[in-house]
C-alpha positions, 0 to 999 in steps of 0.5 A: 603287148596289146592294149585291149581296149584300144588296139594299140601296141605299148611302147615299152619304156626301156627302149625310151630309156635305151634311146635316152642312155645312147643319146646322153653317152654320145653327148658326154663323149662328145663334150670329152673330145672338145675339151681334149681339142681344146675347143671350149677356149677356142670359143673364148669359153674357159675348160671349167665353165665348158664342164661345169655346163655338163655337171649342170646337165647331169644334174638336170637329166638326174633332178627330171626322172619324175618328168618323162616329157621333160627329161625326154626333151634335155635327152634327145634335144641337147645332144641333137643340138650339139650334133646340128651345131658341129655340123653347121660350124664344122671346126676340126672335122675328119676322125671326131665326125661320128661322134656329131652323128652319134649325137644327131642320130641318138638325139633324134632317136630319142625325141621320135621315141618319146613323141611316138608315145603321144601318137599312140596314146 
């Protein structure tokens, strides 16, 4: 769709919020692995506070729906950070590196996404 006064194409929300569901799932399934790996308490970090960080998260991205830039930002940025962290302290490597790219790419997806809003506006 076209907006007529400035001829520019709208984006339209459900891809944002296609980018946010895909980037928010590799995070979840990524935080899943590195607590069947046992990764959290080889960082000295216990399971319950590992997990409870990811409740905290959800509880975030659900309080944000009202604030697009902001719940943009904890959905495309956490999992992009995620993603950046396993890529530079690469600890189990091998089958579970999809998941750090799924989360890099989703990340980033949705971050390109929300700030092509801005560019169109």
């Amino acid at each position: 769709m076209n907006d007529s006064q400035s001829g520019t194409v709208k984006r339209r929300p459900e891809l944002i919020r296609y980018a946010e569901s895909l980037a928010i799932a590799a995070a979840f399934m990524h935080a899943g692995q590195d607590l069947m790996r046992g990764e959290p308490a080889e960082l000295g970090i216990p399971p319950w506070l590992f997990a409870g960080g990811f409740f905290g998260y959800a509880v975030l991205l659900a309080a944000t729906r009202d604030r697009p830039s902001l719940r943009a930002l904890l959905a495309g940025g956490v999992p992009l950070a995620i993603g950046v962290f396993h890529i530079i302290q690469p600890h189990s490597g091998g089958f579970f590196m999809p998941v750090t790219y799924a989360t890099i790419l989703f990340g980033s997806a949705t971050l390109l996404v929300h700030l092509s809003r801005y560019r169109h506006a």
